[in-house]
C-alpha positions in Angstrom: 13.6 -1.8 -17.8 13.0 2.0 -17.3 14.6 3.9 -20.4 15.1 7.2 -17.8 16.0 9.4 -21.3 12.7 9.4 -22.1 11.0 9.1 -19.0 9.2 12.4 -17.8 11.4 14.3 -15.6 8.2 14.7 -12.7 7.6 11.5 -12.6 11.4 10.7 -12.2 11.3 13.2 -9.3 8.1 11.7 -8.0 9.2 8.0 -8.4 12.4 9.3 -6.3 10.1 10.5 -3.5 8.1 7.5 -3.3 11.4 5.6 -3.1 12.4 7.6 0.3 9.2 7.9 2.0 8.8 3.5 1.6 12.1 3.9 2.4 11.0 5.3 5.7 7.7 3.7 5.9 9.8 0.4 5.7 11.8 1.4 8.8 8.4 1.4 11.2 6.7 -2.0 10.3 8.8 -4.7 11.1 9.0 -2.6 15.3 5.5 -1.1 14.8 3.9 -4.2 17.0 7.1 -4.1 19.4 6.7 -0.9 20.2 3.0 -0.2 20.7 3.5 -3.1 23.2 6.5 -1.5 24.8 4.1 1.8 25.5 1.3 -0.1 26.5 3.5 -2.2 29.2 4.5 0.7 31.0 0.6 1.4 31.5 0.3 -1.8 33.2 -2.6 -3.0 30.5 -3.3 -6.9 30.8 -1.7 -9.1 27.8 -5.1 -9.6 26.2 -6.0 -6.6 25.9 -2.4 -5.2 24.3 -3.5 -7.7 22.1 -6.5 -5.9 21.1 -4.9 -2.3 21.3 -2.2 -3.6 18.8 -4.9 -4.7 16.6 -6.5 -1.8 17.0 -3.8 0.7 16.7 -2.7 -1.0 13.3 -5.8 -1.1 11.4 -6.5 2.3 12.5 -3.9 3.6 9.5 -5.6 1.6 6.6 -9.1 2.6 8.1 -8.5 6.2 7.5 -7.1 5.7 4.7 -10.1 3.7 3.2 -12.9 6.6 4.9 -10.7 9.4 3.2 -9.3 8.0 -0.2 -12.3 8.6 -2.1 -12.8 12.3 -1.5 -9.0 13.2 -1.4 -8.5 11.5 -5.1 -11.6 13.4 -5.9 -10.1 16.9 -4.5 -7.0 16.4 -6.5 -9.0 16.6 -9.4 -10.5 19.9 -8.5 -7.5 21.4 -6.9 -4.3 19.4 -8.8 -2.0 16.8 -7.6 0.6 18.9 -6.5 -0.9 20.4 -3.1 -2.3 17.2 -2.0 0.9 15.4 -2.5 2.7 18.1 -0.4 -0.2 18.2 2.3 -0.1 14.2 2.8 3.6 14.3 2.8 3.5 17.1 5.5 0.9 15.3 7.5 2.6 11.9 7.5 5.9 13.5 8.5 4.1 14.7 11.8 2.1 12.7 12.6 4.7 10.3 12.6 7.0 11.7 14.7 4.4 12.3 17.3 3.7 8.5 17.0 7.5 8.2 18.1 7.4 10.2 21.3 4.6 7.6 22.3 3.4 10.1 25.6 -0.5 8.9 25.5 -2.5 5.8 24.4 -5.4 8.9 22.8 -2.2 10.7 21.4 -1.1 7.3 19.7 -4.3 6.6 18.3 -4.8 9.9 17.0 -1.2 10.2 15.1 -2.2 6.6 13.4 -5.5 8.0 12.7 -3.9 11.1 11.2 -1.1 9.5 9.3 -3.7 7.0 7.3 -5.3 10.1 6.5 -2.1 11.8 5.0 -0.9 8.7 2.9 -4.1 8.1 1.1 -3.7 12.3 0.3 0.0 11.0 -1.3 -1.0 7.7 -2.3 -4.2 8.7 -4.9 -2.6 11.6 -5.5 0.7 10.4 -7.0 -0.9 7.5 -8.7 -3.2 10.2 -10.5 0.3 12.1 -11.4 1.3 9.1 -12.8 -1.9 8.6 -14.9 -1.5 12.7 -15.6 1.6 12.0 -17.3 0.9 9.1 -19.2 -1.2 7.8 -22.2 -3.5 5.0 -22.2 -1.6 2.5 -23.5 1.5 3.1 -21.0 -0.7 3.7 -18.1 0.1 0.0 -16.9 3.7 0.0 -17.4 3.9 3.0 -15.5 2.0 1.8 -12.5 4.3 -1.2 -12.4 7.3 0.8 -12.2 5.5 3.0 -9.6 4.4 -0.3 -7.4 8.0 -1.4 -8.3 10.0 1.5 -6.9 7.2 1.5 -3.7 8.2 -2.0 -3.1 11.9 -1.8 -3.4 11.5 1.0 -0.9 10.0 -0.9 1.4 12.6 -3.6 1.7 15.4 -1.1 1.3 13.8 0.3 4.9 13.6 -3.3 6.0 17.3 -3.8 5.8 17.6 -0.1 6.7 15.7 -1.0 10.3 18.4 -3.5 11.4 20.5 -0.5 11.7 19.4 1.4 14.4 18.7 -2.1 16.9 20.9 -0.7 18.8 20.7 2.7 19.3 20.0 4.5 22.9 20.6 8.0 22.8 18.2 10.3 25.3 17.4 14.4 24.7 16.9 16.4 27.5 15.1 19.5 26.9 13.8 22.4 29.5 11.1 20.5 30.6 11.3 17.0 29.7 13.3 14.7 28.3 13.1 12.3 25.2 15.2 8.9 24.7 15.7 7.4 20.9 15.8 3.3 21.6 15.6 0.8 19.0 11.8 0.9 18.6 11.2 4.8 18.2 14.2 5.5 16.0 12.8 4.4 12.9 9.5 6.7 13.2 12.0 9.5 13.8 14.1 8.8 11.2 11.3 8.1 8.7 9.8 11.5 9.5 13.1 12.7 8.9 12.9 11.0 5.4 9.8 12.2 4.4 11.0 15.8 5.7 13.3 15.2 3.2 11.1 14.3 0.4 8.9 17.3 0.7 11.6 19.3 0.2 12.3 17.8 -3.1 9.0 17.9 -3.9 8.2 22.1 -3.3 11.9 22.9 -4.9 11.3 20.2 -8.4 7.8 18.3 -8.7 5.8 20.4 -11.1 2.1 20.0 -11.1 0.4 17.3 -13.7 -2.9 17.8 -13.4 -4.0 21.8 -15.9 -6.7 22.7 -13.9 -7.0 26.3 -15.7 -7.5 24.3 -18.6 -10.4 21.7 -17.9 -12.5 24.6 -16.2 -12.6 26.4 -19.6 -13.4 23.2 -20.9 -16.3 22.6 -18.4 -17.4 25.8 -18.2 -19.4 26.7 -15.1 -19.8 23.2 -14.3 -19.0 22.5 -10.7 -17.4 19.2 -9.8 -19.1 17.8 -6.5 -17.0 16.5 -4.5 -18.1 14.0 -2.1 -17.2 12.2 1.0 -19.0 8.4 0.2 -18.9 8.1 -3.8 -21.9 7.0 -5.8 -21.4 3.6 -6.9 -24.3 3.7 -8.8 -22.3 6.0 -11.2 -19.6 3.9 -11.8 -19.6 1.2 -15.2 -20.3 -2.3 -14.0 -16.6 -3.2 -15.1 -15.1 -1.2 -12.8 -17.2 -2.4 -10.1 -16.2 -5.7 -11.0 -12.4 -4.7 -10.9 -12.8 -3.1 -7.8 -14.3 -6.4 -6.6 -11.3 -8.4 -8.2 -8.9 -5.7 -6.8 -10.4 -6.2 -3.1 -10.0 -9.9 -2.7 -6.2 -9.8 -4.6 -5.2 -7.1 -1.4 -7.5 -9.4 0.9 -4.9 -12.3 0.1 -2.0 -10.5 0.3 -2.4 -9.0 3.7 -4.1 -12.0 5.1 -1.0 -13.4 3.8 1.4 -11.2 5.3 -0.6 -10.6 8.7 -0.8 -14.3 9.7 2.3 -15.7 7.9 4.1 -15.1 11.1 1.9 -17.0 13.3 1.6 -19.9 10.5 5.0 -20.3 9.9 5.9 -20.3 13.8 3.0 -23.2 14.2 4.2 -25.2 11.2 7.5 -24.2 10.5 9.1 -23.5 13.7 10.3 -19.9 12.1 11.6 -17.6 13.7 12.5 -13.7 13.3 15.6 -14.0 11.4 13.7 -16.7 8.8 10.5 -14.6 8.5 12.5 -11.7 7.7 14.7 -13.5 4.9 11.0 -14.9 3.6 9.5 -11.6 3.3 12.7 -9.7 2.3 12.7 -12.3 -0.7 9.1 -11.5 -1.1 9.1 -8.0 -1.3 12.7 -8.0 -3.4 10.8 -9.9 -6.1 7.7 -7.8 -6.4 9.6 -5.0 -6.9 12.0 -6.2 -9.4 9.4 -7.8 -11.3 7.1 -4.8 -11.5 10.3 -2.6 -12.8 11.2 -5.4 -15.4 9.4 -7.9 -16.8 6.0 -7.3 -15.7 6.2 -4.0 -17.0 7.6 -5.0 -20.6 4.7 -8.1 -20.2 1.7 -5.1 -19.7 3.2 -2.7 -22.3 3.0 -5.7 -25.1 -0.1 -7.6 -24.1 -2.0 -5.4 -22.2 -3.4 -5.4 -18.7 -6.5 -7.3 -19.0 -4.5 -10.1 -20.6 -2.4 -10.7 -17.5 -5.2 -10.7 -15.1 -6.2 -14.4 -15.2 -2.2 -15.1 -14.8 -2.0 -12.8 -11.5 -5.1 -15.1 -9.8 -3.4 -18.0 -11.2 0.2 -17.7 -9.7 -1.7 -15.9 -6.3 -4.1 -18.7 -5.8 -2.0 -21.1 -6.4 0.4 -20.4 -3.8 -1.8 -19.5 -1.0 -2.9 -23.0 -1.3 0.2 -24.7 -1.9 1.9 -22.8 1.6 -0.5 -24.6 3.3 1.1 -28.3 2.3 4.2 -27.4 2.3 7.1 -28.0 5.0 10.7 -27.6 3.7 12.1 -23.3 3.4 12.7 -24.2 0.3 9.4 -25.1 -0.8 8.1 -22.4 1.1 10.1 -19.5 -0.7 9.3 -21.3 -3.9 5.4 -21.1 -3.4 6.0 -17.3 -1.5 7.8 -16.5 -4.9 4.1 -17.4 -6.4 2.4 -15.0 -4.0 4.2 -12.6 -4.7 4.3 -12.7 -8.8 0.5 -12.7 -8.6 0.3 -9.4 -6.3 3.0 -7.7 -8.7 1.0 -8.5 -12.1 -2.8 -7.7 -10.5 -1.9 -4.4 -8.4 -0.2 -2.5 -11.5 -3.1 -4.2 -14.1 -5.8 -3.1 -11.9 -4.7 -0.2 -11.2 -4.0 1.1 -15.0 -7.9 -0.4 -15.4 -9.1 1.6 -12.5 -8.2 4.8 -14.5 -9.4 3.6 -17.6 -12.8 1.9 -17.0 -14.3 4.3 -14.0 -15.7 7.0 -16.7 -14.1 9.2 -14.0 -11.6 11.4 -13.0 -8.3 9.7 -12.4 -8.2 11.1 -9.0 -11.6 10.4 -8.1 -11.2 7.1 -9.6 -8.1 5.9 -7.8 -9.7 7.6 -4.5 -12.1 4.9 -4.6 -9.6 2.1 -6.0 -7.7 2.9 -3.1 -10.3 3.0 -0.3 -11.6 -0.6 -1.7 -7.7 -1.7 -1.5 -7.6 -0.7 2.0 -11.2 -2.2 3.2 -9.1 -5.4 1.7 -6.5 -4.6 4.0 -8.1 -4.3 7.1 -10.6 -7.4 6.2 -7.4 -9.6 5.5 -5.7 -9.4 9.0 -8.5 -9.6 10.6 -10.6 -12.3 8.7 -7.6 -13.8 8.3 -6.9 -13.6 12.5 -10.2 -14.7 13.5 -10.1 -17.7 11.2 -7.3 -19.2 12.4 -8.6 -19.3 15.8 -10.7 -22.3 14.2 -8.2 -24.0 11.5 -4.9 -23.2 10.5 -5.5 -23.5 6.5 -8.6 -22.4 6.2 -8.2 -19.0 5.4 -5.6 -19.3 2.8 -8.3 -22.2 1.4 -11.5 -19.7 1.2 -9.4 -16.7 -0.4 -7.4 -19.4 -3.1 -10.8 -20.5 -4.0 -12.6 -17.1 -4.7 -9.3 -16.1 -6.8 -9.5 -19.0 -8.9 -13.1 -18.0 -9.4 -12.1 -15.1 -11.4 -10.8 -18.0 -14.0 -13.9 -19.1 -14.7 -16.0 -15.7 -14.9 -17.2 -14.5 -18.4 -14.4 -12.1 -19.8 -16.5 -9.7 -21.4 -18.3 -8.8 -17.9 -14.4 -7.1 -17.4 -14.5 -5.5 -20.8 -15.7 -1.7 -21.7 -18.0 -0.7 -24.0 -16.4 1.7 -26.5 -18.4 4.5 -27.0 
């Protein structure tokens, strides 16, 4: 577990932050479907196409995110960690707030635009802070508690949610008025949170990254910084983690963005089930990645738990597809979810060490490949099941286990 004596007192005040804004991030997802479909009922859109405005609308956060990552990670190399953790921070406050007041289908497209540009800014940045303040061989014990706290945040603002179901409460103003029901409540009091954080943030985080420092070093060498990175740059092992780390966040949001409709089809779920399944899910991640995974990373080493992440992933994406009985169903979720929380924090730590980067330009991309993997997941994963109900759990199981049988030295670095 975390020893917080000797623990760096910024990354105890970031780790707090990251806490409050999953916290509040946590709040939105469970309603965030409910409520674009609320807005776009009063517009009198047909049911397909709400469909393909929800679609839409959600996967225009981890698109921006993916376009933006790589030259925001590379930015807080050049500039530090500290300004683009408070600029994202900012940004995602607003922008989702003005996703709350839900006026205009552009204006709702726009904010979700905006706040996927905003949380990769916070994202690579504070995993660079983390990497910053940490030595090599820590660097993957500290990502796991960082993915840890993220995902204890998340479920915290799951529970969190149920609170304000029932909450009406309408603001009238000079020239309009604004009512707080059970769907926009959590994007105001998530912007609230993050309000909150930011605070915190310009009073105590210090900045990580000694930018005085590495310009003396460079000397009047000017870092480009670069919209689309050069992949031709990077080491072929961390193109081949980057590869490993796409199809691991591929599963896991496949996973999560067609579990619902699976389960209903199979398992006659309903609301209160899924959210026990995914509670259970996210409670476990998180309090894996804070204990024993970490300890496991520390003493072994990242690249050592690798084969173990694919294992327990692929195995239960393929055994959720036999199985019947919510007991047997947690047990195999359980499986999921212990390969997600070893590969994220392993590849992560990796990311940093085998990209001959920058940490921040290095995560950038790390994180803009994890969301590509995102995106592709819901919607491979949607489009598949149009045409069989297993198959897609069946094609991603089978590339993981792949990973088993690749050569191990392809994923090891050359020491100089």
């Amino acid at each position: 577990m975390i020893e917080l004596k000797k623990y760096d007192k910024g990354k105890i005040i970031l780790l707090c932050g990251v806490f409050l804004v999953m916290t509040g991030f946590g709040m939105t997802l469970p309603v965030l479907p409910f409520y674009i479909e609320k807005i776009l009922s009063y517009r009198d859109i047909s049911s397909n196409r709400v469909s393909l405005h929800i679609g839409l609308i959600t996967g225009a956060f981890p698109l921006t995110q993916f376009l933006f990552a790589p030259y925001l990670g590379s930015l807080s190399d050049k500039v530090g960690r500290r300004p683009l953790i408070l600029t994202g921070i900012a940004g995602f406050s607003i922008s989702t707030f003005i996703f709350s007041l839900g006026e205009s289908l552009v204006l709702i497209y726009i904010s979700r635009l905006i706040a996927g540009i905003f949380a990769a800014s916070f994202v690579t940045a504070s995993g660079a802070y983390i990497a910053d303040k940490t030595p090599k061989e820590k660097r993957g014990k500290n990502f796991a508690i960082l993915n840890g706290v993220a995902g204890l945040g998340a479920v915290t603002g799951h529970l969190l949610g149920n609170l304000f179901s029932n909450i009406s409460i309408q603001f009238k103003f000079l020239f309009t008025q604004f009512t707080l029901d059970k769907y926009s409540s959590p994007f105001v009091f998530s912007s609230l949170l993050t309000i909150a954080v930011l605070v915190l943030y310009v009073i105590l985080l210090p900045e990580s990254n000694n930018i005085s420092n590495k310009t003396i070093e460079q000397g009047a060498t000017k870092t480009k910084i670069s919209f689309i990175p050069s992949f031709k740059s990077l080491k072929k092992a961390f193109i081949l983690l980057l590869a490993l780390s796409f199809f691991s966040q591929l599963a896991h949001s496949m996973f999560e963005g067609t579990f619902a409709i699976h389960s209903q089809r199979f398992f006659l779920f309903g609301p209160k089930q899924m959210s026990i399944v995914l509670i259970i899910c996210g409670l476990l991640m998180g309090l894996l990645q804070l204990g024993p995974i970490a300890w496991l990373i520390e003493k072994k080493g990242e690249r050592a738990l690798l084969p173990f992440g694919c294992l327990f992933l692929g195995i239960g994406l393929f055994m959720l597809t036999i199985s019947r009985e919510m007991g047997w169903i947690l047990f195999y979720v359980s499986f999921i979810s212990v390969g997600i929380a070893i590969l994220t924090p392993s590849l992560t730590s990796l990311a940093t060490k085998d990209s001959g980067k920058e940490y921040g330009t290095s995560l950038g991309i790390f994180s803009a490949v994890n969301s590509l993997g995102q995106v592709a997941g819901v919607v491979m994963g949607g489009i598949i099941m149009i045409w069989s109900d297993h198959l897609a759990y069946w094609i991603v199981a089978v590339v993981v286990f792949a990973y088993l049988f690749l050569p191990k030295t392809r994923f090891s670095v050359r020491k100089s």
